[in-house]
BALOBA-1460 file (C-alpha; in Angstrom, 3 decimals):
// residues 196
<rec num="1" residu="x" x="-5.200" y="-15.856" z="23.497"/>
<rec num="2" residu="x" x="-6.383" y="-18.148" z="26.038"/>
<rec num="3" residu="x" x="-2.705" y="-17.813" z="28.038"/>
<rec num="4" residu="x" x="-2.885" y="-14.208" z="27.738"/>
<rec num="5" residu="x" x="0.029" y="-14.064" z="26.211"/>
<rec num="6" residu="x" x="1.009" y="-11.062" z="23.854"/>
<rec num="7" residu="x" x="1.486" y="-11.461" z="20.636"/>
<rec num="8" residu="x" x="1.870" y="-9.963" z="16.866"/>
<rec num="9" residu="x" x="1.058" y="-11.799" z="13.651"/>
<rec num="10" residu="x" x="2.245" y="-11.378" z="9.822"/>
<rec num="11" residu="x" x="1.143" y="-12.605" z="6.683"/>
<rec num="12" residu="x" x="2.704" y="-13.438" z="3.836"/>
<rec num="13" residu="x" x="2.372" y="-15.295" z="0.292"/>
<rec num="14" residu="x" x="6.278" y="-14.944" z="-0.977"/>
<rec num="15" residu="x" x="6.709" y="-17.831" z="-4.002"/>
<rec num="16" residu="x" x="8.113" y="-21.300" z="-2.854"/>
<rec num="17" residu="x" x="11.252" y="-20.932" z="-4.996"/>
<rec num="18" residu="x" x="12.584" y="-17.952" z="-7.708"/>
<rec num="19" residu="x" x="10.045" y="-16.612" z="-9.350"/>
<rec num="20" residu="x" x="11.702" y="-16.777" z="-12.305"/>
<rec num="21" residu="x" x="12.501" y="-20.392" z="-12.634"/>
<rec num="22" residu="x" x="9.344" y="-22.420" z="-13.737"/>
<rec num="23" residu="x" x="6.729" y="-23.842" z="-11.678"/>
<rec num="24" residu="x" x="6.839" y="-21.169" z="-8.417"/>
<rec num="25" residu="x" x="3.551" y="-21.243" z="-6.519"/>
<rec num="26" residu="x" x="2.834" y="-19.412" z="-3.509"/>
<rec num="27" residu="x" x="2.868" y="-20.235" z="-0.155"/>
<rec num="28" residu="x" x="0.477" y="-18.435" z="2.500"/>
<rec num="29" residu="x" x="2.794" y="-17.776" z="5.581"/>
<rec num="30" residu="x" x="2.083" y="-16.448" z="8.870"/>
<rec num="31" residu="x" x="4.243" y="-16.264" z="11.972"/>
<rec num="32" residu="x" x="3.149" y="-15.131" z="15.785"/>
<rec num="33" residu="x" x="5.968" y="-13.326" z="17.557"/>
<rec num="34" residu="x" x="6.312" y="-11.507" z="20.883"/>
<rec num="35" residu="x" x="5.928" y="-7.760" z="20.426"/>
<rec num="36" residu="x" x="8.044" y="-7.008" z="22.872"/>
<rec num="37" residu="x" x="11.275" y="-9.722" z="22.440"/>
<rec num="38" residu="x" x="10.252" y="-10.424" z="18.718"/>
<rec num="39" residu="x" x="10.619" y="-14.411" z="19.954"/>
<rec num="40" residu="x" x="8.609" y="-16.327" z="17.814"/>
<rec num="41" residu="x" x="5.805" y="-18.621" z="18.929"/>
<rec num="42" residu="x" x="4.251" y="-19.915" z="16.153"/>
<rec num="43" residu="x" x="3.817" y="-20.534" z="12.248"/>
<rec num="44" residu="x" x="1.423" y="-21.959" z="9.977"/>
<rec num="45" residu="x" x="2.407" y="-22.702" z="6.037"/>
<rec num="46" residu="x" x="-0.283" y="-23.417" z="3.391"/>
<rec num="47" residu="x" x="1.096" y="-24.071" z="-0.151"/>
<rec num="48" residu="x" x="1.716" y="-26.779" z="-3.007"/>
<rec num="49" residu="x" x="5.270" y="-27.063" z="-2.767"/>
<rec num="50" residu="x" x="7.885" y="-26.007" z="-0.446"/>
<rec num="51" residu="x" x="5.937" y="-26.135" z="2.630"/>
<rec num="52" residu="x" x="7.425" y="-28.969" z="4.639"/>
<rec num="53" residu="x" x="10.900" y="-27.322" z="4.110"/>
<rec num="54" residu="x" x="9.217" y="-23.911" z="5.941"/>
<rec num="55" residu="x" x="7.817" y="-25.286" z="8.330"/>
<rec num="56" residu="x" x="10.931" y="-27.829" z="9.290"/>
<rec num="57" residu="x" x="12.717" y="-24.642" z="9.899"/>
<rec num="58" residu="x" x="10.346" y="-22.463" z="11.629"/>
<rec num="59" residu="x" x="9.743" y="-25.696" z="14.103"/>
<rec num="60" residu="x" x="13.394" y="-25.642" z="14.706"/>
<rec num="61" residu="x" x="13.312" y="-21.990" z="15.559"/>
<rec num="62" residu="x" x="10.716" y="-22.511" z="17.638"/>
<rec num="63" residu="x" x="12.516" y="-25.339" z="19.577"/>
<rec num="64" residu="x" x="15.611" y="-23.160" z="19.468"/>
<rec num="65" residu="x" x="13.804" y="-20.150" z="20.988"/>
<rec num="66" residu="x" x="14.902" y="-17.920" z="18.196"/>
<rec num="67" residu="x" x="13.600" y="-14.377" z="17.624"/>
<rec num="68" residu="x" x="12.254" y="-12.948" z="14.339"/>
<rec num="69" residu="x" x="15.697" y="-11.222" z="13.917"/>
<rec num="70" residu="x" x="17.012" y="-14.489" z="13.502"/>
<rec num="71" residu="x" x="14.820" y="-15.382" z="10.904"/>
<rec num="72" residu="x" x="15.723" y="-12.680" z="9.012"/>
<rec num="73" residu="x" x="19.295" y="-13.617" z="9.216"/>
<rec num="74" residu="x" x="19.255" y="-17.431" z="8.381"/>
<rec num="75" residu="x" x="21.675" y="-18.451" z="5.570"/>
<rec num="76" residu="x" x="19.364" y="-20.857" z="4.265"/>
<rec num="77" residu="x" x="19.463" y="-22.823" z="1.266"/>
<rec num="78" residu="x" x="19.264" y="-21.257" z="-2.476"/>
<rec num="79" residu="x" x="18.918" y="-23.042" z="-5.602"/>
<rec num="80" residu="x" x="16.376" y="-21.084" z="-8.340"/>
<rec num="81" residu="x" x="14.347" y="-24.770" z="-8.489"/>
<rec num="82" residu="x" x="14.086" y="-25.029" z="-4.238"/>
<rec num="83" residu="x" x="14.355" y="-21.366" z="-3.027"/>
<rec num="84" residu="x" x="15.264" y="-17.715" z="-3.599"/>
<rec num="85" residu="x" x="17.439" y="-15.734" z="-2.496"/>
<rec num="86" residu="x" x="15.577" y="-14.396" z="0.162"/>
<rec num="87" residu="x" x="13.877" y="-17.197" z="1.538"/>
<rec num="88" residu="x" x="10.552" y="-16.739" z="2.309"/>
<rec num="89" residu="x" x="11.632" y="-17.702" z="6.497"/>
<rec num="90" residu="x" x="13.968" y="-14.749" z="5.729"/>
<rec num="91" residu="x" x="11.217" y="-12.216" z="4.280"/>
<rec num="92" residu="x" x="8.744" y="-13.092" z="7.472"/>
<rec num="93" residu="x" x="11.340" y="-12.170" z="9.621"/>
<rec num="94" residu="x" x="12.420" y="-9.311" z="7.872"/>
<rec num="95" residu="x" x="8.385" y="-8.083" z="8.154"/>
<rec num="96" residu="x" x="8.397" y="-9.037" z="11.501"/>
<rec num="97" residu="x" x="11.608" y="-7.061" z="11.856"/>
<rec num="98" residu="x" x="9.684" y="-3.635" z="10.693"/>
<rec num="99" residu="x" x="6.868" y="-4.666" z="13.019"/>
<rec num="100" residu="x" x="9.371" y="-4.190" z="15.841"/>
<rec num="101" residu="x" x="10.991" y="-1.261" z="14.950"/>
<rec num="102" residu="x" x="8.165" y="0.952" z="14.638"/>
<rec num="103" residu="x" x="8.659" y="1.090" z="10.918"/>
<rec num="104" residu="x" x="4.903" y="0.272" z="10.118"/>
<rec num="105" residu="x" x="2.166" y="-0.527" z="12.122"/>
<rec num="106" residu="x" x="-0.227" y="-3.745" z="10.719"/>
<rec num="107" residu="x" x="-3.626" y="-4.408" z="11.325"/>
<rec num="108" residu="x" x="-5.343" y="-7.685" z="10.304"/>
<rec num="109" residu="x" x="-8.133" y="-9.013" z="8.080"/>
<rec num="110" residu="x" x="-10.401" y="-9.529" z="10.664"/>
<rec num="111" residu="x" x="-9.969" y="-6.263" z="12.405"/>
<rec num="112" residu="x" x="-11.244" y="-4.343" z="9.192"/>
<rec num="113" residu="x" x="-14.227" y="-2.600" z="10.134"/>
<rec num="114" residu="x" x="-17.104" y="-0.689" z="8.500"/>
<rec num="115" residu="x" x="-16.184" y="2.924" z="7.950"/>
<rec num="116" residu="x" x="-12.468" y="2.631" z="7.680"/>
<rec num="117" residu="x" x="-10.709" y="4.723" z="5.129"/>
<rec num="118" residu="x" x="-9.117" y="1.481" z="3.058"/>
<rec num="119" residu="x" x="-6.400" y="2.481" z="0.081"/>
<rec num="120" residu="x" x="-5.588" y="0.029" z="-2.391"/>
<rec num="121" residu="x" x="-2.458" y="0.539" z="-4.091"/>
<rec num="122" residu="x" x="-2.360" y="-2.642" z="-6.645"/>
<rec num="123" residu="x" x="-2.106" y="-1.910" z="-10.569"/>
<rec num="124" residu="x" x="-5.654" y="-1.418" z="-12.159"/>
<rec num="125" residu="x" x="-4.860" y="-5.020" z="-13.641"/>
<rec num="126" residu="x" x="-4.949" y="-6.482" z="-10.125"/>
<rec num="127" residu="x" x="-8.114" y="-4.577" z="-9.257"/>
<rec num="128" residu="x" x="-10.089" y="-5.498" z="-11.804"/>
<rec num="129" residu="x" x="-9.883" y="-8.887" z="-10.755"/>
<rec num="130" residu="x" x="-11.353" y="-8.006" z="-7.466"/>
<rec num="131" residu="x" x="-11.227" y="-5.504" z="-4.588"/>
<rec num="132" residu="x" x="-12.466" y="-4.595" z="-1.064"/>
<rec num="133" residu="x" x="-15.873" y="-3.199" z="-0.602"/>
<rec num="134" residu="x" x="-15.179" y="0.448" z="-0.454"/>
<rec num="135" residu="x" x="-11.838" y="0.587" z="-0.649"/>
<rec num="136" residu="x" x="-10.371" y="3.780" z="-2.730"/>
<rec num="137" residu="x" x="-7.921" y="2.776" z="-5.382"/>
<rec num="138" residu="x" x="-4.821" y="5.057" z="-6.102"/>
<rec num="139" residu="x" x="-1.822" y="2.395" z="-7.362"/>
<rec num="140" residu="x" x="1.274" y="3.209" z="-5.647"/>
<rec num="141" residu="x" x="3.108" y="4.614" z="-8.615"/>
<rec num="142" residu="x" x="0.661" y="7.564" z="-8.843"/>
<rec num="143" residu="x" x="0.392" y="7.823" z="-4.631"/>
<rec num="144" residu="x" x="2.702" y="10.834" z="-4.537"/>
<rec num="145" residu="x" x="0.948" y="12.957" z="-6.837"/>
<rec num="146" residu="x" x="-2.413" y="12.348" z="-5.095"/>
<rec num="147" residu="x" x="-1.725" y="12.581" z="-1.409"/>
<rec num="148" residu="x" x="-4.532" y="15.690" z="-1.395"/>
<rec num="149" residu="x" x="-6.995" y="12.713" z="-2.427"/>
<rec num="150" residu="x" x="-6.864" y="10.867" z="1.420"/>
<rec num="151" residu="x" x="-7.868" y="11.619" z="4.348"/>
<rec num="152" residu="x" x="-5.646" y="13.790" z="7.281"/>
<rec num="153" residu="x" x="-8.439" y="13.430" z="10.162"/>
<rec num="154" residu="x" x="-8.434" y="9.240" z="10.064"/>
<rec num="155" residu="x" x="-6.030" y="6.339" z="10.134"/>
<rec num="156" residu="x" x="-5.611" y="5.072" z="6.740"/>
<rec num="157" residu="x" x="-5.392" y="0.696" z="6.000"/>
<rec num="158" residu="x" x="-3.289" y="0.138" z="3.035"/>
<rec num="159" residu="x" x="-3.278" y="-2.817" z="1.050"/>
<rec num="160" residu="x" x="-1.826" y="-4.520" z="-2.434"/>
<rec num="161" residu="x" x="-1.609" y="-7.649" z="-3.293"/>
<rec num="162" residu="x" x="0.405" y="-9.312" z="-1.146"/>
<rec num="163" residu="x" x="1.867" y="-6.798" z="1.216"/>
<rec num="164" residu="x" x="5.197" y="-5.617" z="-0.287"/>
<rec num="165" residu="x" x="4.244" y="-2.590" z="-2.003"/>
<rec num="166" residu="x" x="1.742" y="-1.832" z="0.710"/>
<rec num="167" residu="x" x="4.625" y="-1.353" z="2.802"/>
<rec num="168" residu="x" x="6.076" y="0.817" z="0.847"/>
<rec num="169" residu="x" x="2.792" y="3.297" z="0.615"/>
<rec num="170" residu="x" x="2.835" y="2.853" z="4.293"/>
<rec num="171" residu="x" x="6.430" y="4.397" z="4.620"/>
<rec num="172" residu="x" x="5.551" y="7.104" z="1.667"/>
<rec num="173" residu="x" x="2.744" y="8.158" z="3.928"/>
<rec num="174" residu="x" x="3.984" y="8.088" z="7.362"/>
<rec num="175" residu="x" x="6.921" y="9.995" z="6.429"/>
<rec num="176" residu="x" x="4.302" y="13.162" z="5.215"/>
<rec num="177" residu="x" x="1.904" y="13.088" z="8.200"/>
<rec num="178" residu="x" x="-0.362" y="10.739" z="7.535"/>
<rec num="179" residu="x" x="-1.752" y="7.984" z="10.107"/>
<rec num="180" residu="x" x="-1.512" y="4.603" z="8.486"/>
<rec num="181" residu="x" x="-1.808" y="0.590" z="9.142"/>
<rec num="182" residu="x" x="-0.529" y="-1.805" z="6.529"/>
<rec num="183" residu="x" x="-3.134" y="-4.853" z="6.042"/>
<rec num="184" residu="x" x="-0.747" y="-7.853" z="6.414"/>
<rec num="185" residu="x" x="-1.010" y="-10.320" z="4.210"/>
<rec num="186" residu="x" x="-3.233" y="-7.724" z="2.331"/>
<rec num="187" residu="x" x="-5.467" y="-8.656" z="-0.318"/>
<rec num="188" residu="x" x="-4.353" y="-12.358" z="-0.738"/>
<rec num="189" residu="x" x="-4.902" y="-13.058" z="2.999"/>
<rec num="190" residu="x" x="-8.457" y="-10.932" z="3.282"/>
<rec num="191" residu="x" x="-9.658" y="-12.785" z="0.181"/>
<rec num="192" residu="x" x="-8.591" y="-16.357" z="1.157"/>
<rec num="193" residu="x" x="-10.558" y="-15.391" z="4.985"/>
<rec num="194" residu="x" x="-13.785" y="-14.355" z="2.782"/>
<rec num="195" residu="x" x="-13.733" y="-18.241" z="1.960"/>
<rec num="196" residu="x" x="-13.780" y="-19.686" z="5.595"/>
C-alpha cells in the first residue's frame, strides 16, 4: 500500500495434508498477487503443521518471480501423511487463477459494510455454530430453487465456510444475472479478523 503498488489478495484454510488420513489441521493461507501479471508478491501461512513446507515454497516463488499460474501448476510433493493431492500452494493459485480470469470477483473481510446483501451458503450444521450479523442463509444445495429469494437491484457477498462452495454459488449466480462478490477466505477468515 505504501508503494502504491496494485495488488489482489486470497484466502484460504485448505488442510495441511489429506483430509482423510489422521491428524489434518488447517492452515490459514493468503497470497498477494498482481492483478494485472498474476506475479505474486507475498504470502503469509498460519497453521499447526505443514506451514514451514508452504511457506519454503511460496518464498522460492517469490525469489523466482513466479506468477499465480505457476502455483497452480507445481508438481509438488504428495504423500496422504505430508500433503494432498492438490497442495494447498496449488489450490491458492488455482483461486488466484479465477481471480484473473474474470471467473469471480472477491471482496474481503474488512471491506464488508453495513447494508450489504450477505448470502451464506454453509449447511444449517455450520450455521448454527455461528454466522454473520445479517447475513441471509440459503445452503447452496437448495440455491437454485430459491434464486426469487435475493436481490436483482444489489451486488450480492457470498460466503461458506471456507470459500470453496462459495465459489461455486458465485458461478451459479453470475451465470443467471445476478451481481455477486465471493468473500475470500469466507467465514473462517471474517471470524478469525473478529478476534484481532
Amino acid at each position: 500500500k505504501k508503494l502504491g503498488t496494485p495488488y489482489q489478495a486470497i484466502h484460504l484454510h485448505p488442510n495441511s495434508h489429506a483430509g482423510y488420513y489422521p491428524g489434518a489441521e488447517p492452515i490459514a493461507l493468503k497470497i498477494l498477487f498482481a492483478p494485472d501479471t498474476g506475479k505474486l508478491l507475498g504470502a503469509q501461512a498460519v497453521g499447526r503443521g505443514g506451514v514451514d513446507k508452504r511457506i519454503d515454497v511460496l518464498a522460492t516463488a517469490l525469489k523466482g518471480g513466479m506468477t499465480v499460474r505457476d502455483l497452480a501448476e507445481l508438481e509438488l510433493a504428495y504423500a496422504p501423511p505430508y500433503g494432498s493431492a492438490k497442495d494447498p500452494i496449488n489450490l491458492a493459485g488455482m483461486a488466484a487463477q479465477n481471480v484473473l480470469a474474470g471467473d469471480v470477483k472477491t471482496t474481503q473481510w474488512n471491506e464488508l459494510t453495513a447494508g450489504a446483501f450477505l448470502l451464506d451458503v454453509r449447511r444449517s450444521d455450520e450455521r448454527a455454530k455461528g454466522c454473520i450479523p445479517d447475513s441471509v442463509h440459503i445452503p447452496l444445495d437448495q440455491l437454485r430453487a430459491r434464486l426469487t429469494e435475493l436481490p436483482r437491484d444489489r451486488e450480492i457477498i457470498v460466503h461458506c465456510q471456507s470459500g470453496q462452495r462459495s465459489y461455486y454459488a458465485c458461478r451459479i449466480l453470475s451465470q443467471r444475472g445476478f451481481r455477486v462478490r465471493n468473500l475470500t477466505g469466507s467465514y473462517r477468515t471474517w471470524q478469525a479478523a473478529q478476534n484481532l
